[in-house]
NUTI-410062 format. One line per 3 residues: number of its first residue (from 1); their letters; for each residue z negated, y, x of C-alpha. Coordinates in nm, 3 decimals. Layout:
# NUTI-410062
NUM = A = Z,Y,X; ...
***
This chain:
# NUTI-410062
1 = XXX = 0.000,0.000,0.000; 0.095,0.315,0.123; -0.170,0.626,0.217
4 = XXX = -0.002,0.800,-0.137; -0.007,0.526,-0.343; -0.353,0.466,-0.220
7 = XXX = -0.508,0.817,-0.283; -0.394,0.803,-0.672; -0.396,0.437,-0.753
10 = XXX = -0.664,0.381,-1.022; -0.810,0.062,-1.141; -0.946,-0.101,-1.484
13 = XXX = -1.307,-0.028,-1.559; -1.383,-0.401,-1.624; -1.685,-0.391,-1.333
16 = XXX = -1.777,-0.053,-1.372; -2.154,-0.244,-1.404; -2.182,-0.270,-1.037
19 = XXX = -2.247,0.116,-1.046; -2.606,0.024,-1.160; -2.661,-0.218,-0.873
22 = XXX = -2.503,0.098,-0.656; -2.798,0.347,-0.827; -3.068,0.047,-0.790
25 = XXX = -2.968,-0.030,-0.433; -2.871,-0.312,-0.477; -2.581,-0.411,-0.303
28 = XXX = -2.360,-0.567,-0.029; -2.070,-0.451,0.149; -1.827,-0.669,-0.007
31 = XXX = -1.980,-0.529,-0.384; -1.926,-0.157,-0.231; -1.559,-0.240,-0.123
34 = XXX = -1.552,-0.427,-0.500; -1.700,-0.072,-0.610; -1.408,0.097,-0.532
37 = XXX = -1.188,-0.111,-0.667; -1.373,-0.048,-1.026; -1.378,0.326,-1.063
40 = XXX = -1.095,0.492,-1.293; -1.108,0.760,-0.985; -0.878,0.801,-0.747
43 = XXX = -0.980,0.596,-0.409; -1.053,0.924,-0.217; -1.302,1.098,-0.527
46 = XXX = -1.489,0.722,-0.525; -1.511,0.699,-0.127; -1.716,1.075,-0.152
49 = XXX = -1.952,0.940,-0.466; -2.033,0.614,-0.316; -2.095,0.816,0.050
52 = XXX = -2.311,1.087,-0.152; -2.468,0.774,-0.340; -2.562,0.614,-0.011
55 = XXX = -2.688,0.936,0.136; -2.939,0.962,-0.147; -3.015,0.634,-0.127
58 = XXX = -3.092,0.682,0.253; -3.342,1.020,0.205; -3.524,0.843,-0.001
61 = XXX = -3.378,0.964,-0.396; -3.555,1.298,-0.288; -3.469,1.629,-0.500
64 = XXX = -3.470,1.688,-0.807; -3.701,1.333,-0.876; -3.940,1.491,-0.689
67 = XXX = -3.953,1.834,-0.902; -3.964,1.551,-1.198; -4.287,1.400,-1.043
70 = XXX = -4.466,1.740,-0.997; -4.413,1.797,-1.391; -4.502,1.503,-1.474
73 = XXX = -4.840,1.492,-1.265; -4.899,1.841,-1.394; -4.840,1.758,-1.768
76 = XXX = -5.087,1.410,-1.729; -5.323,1.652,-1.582; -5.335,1.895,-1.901
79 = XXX = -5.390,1.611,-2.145; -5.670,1.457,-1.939; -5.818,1.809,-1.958
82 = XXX = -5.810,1.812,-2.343; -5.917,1.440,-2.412; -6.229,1.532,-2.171
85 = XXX = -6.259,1.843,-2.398; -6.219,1.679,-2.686; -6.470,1.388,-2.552
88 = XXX = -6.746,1.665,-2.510; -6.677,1.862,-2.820; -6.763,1.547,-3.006
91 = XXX = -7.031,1.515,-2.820; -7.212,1.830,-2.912; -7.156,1.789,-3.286
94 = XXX = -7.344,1.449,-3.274; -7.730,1.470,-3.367; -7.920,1.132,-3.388
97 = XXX = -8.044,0.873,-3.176; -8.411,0.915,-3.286; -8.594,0.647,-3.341
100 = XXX = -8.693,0.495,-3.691; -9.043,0.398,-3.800; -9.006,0.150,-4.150
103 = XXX = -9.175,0.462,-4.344; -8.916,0.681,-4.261; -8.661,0.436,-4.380
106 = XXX = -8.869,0.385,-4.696; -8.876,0.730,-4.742; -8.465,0.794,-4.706
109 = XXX = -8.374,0.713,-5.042; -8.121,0.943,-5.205; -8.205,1.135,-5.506
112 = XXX = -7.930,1.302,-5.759; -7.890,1.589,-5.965; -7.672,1.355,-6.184
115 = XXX = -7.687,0.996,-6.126; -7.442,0.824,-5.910; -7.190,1.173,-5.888
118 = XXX = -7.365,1.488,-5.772; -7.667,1.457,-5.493; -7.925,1.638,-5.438
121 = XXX = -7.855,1.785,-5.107; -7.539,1.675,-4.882; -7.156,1.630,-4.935
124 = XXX = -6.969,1.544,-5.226; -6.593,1.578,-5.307; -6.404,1.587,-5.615
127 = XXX = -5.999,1.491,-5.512; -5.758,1.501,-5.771; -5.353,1.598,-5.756
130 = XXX = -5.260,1.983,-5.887; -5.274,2.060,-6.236; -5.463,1.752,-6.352
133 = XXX = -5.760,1.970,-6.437; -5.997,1.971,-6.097; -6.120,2.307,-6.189
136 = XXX = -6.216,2.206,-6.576; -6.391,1.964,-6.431; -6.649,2.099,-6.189
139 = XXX = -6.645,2.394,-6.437; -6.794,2.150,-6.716; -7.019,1.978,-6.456
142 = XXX = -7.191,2.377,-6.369; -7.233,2.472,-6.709; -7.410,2.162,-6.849
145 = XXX = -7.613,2.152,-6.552; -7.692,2.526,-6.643; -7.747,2.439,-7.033
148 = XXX = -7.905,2.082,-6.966; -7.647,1.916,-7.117; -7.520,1.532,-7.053
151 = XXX = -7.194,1.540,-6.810; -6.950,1.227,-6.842; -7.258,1.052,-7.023
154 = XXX = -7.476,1.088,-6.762; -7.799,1.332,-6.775; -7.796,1.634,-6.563
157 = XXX = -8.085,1.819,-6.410; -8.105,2.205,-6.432; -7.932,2.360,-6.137
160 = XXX = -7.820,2.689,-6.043; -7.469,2.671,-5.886; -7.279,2.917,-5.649
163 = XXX = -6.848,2.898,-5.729; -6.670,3.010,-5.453; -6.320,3.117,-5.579
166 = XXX = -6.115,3.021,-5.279; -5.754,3.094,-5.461; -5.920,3.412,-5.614
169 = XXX = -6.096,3.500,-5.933; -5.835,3.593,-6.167; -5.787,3.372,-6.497
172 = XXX = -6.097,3.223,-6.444; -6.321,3.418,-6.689; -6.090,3.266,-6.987
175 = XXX = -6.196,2.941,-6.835; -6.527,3.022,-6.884; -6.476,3.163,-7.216
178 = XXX = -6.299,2.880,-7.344; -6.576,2.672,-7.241; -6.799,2.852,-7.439
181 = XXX = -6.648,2.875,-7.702; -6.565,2.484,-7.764; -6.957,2.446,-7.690
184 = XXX = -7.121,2.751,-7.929; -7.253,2.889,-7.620; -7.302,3.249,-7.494
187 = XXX = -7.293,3.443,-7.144; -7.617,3.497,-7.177; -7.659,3.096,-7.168
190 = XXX = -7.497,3.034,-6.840; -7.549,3.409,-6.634; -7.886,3.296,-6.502
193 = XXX = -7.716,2.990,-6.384; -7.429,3.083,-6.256; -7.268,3.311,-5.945
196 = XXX = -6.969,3.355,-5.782; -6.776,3.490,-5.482; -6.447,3.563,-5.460
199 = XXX = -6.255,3.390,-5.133; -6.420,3.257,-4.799; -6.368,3.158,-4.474
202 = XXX = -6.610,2.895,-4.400; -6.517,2.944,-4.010; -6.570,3.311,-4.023
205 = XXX = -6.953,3.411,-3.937; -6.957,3.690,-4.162; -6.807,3.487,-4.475
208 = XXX = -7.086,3.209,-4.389; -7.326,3.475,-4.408; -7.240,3.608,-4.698
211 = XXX = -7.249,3.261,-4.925; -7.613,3.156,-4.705; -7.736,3.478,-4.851
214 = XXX = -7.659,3.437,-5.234; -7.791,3.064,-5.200; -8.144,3.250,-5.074
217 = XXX = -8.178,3.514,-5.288; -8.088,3.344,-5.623; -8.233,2.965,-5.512
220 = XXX = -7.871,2.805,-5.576; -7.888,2.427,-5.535; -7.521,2.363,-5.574
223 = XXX = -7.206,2.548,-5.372; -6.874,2.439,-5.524; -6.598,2.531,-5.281
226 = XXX = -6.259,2.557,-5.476; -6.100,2.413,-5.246; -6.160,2.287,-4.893
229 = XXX = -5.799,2.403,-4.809; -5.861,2.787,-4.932; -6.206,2.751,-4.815
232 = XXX = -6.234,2.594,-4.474; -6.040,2.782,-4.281; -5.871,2.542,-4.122
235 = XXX = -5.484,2.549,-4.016; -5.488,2.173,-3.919; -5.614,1.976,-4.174
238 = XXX = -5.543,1.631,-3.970; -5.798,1.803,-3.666; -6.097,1.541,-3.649
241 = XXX = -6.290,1.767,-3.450; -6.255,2.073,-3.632; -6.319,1.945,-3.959
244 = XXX = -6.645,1.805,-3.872; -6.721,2.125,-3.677; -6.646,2.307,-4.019
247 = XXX = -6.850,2.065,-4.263; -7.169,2.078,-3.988; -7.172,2.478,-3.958
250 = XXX = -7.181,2.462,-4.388; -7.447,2.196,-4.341; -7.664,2.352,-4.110
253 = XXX = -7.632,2.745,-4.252; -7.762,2.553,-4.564; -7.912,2.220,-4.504
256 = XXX = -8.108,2.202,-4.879; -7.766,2.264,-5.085; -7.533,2.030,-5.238
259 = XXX = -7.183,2.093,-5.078; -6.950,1.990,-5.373; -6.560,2.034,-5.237
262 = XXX = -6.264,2.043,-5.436; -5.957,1.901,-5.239; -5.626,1.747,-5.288
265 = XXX = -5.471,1.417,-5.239; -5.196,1.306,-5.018; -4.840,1.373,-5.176
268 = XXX = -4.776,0.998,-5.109; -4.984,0.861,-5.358; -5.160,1.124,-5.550
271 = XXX = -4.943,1.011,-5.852; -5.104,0.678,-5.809; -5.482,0.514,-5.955
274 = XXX = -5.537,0.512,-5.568; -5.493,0.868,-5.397; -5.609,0.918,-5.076
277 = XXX = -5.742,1.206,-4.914; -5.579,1.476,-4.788; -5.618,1.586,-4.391
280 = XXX = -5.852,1.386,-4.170; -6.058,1.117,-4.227; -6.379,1.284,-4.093
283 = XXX = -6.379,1.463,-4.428; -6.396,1.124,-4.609; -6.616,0.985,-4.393
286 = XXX = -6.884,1.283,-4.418; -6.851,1.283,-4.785; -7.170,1.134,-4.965
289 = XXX = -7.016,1.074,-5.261; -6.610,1.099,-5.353; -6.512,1.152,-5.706
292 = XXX = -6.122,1.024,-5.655; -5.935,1.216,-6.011; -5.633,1.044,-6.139
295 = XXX = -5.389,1.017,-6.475; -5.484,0.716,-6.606; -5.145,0.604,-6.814
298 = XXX = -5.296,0.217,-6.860; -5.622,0.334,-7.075; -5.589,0.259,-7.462
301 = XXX = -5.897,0.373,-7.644; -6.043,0.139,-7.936; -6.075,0.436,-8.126
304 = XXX = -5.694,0.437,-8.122; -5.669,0.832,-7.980; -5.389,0.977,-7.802
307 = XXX = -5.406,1.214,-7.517; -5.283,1.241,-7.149; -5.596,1.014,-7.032
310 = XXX = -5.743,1.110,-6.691; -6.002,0.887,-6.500; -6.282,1.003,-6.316
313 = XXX = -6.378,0.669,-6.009; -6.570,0.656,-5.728; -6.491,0.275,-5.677
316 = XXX = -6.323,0.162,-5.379; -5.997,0.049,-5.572; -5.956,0.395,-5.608
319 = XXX = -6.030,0.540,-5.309; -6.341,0.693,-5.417; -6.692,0.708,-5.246
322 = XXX = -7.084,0.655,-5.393; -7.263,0.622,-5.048; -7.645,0.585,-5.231
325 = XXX = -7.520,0.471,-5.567; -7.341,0.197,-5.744; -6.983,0.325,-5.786
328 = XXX = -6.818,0.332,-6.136; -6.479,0.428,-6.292; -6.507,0.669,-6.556
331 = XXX = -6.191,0.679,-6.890; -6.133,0.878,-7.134; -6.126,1.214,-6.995
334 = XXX = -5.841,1.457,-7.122; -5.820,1.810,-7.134; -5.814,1.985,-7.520
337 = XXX = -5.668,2.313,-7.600; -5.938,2.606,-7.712; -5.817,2.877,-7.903
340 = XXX = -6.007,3.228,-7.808; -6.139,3.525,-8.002; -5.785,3.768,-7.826
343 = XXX = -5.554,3.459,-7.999; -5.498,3.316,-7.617; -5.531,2.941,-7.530
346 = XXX = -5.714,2.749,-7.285; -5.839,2.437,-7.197; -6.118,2.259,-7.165
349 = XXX = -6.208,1.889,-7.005; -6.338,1.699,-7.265; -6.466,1.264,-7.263
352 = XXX = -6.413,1.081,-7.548; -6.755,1.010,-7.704; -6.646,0.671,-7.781
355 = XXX = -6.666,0.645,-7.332; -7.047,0.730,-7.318; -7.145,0.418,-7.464
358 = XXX = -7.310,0.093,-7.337; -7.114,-0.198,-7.271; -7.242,-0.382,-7.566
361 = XXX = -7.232,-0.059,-7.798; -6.839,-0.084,-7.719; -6.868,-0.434,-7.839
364 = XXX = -7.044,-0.395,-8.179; -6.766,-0.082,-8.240; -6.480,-0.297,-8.194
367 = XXX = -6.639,-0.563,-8.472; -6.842,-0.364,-8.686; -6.610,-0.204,-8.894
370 = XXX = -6.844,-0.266,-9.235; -7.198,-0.247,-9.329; -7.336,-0.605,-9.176
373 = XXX = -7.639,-0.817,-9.160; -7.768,-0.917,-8.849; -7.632,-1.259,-8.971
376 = XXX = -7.310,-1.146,-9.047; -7.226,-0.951,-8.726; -7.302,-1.290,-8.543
379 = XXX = -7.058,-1.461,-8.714; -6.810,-1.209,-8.687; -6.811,-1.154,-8.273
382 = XXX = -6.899,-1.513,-8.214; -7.217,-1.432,-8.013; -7.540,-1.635,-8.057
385 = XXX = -7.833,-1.463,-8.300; -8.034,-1.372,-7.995; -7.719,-1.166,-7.825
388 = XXX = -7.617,-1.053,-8.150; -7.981,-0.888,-8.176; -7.942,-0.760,-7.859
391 = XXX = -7.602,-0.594,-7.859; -7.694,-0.447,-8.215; -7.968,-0.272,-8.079
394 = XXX = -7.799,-0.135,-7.764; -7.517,0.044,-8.073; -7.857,0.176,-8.273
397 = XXX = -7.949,0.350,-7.964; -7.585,0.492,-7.879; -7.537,0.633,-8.199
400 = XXX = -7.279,0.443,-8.282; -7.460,0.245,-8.614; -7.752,0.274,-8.794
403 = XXX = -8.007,0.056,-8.935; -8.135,0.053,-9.273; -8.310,-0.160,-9.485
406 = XXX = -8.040,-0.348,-9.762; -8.180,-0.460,-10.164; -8.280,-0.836,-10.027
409 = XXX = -8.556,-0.702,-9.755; -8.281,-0.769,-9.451; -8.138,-0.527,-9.171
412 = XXX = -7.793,-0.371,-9.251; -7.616,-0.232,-8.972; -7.381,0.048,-9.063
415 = XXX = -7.100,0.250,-8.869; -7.223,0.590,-8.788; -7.037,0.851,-9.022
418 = XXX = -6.876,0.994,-8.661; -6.761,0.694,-8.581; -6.642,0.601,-8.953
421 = XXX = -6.387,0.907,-8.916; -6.245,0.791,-8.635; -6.183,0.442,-8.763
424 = XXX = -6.031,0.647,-9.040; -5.821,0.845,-8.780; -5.722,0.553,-8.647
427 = X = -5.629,0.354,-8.924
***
């Protein structure tokens, strides 16, 4: 072949791999001459790569890997810095390690301002989606706690409660009103028990200051922060450490209040009976108790009702929390639409009073649909004249039937004229 021919012939790339055993150094003289036989270049161009190649090779691949190296030494250096930071951070948050006599673990039982849902002192969290009625909710918690009302069927203690209006005050008065009105109640009924602030930053000193010094001055037991994202202050709500930072600095500015945080769900499943928690799960796992808020499209009343049903759990299966308590799944809430005095309409949350009941009051309900004896109602559901008794009396005390004497000297057992009209509703 002639110096011409051999300065533009070219060649098929069908071993163009041996390049990589050129780059690894691995190779042989007869694979370099090979080399050059597999390059689409012309002989010359391939004679001054594979020499450059092999000059590399010889210095040792200095250059530009070593300007990689620096950055990369520099870079593992930075995020050893922040894991140690991190590491300490952590560290300073923690309080514990003291040891435990068996009188103080006697004496660490939890006590509630309503059983099983709000404590009496610590963290509790109300989750539920947008717009399935969080703030009716913890707004008909607060004002039977302030009238001494039952809430969900549970009895409340007296409590004076501190809102703080994270997304602002306005349209929250008709809220209140229409409260009121579906419950005959006045202002002058809830203003002793009741107090607000508009907005916080529960990272800002000042803000922190400000809620610590209406909880003094007016003895508040309960702070409802609506929500933890308007609230915390927070940009991250995935940061470990600076949510537990956040929840301690509330805890220790007021260690004898109950911390009761409204907060959303993850998009993923918040249309689910299973939300989870927004953010990080050092929230969760500070929480005392978790009321988890969902639709709740499987529930079918006995008393044949119809409304957009809306469960209320803190059992596992739904992601929901009872630290001190048994845990429970509670049905039959839906909101109702309150006219006011200006003609407006708002809502309020509302439980079917059919969902306060015992167990065995549900029972009797679903079969006494008549005046019956004792005898008869044990015929009827199939249950022996002892459990029969038993379940009979558990509907006397729920209101659901009444007991009166019949012409023959026996007990007659009698739907309750509430519950008559909604059998007749129902019918």
């Amino acid at each position: 072949m002639s110096a011409d021919t051999e300065s533009t012939a070219t060649v098929p790339k069908s071993q163009a791999s041996l390049v990589s055993a050129v780059l690894a150094e691995d190779w042989t003289p007869a694979m370099k001459a090979q080399m050059i036989g597999a390059s689409s270049l012309p002989v010359d161009e391939m004679k001054s790569v594979m020499q450059g190649v092999l000059d590399r090779a010889a210095t040792g691949n200095t250059g530009a890997t070593e300007d990689m190296e620096e950055q990369v030494e520099a870079t593992l250096f930075t995020m050893k810095v922040k894991a140690e930071a991190e590491r300490r951070l952590g560290a300073e948050l923690f309080t514990g390690s003291a040891e435990l006599s068996w009188d103080d673990l006697d004496s660490a039982h939890r006590e509630f301002i309503i059983p099983g849902l709000l404590t009496s002192g610590g963290v509790c969290v109300i989750c539920a989606r947008s717009n399935l009625g969080k703030t009716y909710t913890y707004l008909d918690m607060a004002c039977r706690m302030a009238c001494g009302m039952p809430w969900l069927g549970k009895p409340t203690r007296q409590a004076k409660t501190l809102i703080v209006l994270g997304e602002g005050k306005a349209g929250f008065m008709s809220r209140l009103q229409a409260w009121m009105t579906a419950h005959g109640k006045t202002p002058g009924d809830l203003r002793p028990w009741l107090f607000f602030i508009d907005r916080a930053n529960l990272n800002n000193d000042e803000s922190l200051s400000r809620i610590r010094e209406v909880v003094e001055r007016e003895g508040i037991e309960v702070v409802i922060y609506d929500t933890w994202a308007a609230t915390s202050g927070i940009q991250k709500e995935d940061d470990a450490v600076l949510t537990g930072m956040t929840i301690n600095r509330v805890k220790d500015a007021l260690p004898e209040a109950t911390h009761l945080f409204i907060h959303h769900p993850r998009k993923a499943e918040q249309d689910t009976d299973a939300p989870v928690m927004r953010g990080s799960g050092a929230f969760e796992g500070a929480a005392d108790v978790v009321m988890m808020m969902y639709r709740d499209r499987k529930f079918i009343p006995a008393s044949g009702e119809s409304f957009e049903f809306i469960a209320l759990s803190t059992e596992q299966d739904h992601n929901g929390k009872a630290r001190d308590g048994a845990t429970e799944t509670i049905r039959g809430l839906y909101l109702d639409e309150i006219e006011l005095a200006d003609g407006s309409i708002n809502r309020v949350m509302r439980l079917l009073d059919s969902e306060t009941i015992s167990k065995e009051a549900r029972e009797v309900r679903r079969v006494l649909t008549r005046p019956m004896s004792h005898a008869e109602y044990a015929e009827a559901s199939g249950k022996s004249r002892s459990t029969a008794h038993r379940y009979l009396q558990a509907a006397v005390a729920d209101g659901v039937v009444t007991k009166a004497q019949g012409p023959l000297g026996m007990d007659i057992y009698t739907p309750t004229q509430a519950w008559s009209e909604l059998l007749g509703r129902a019918a």
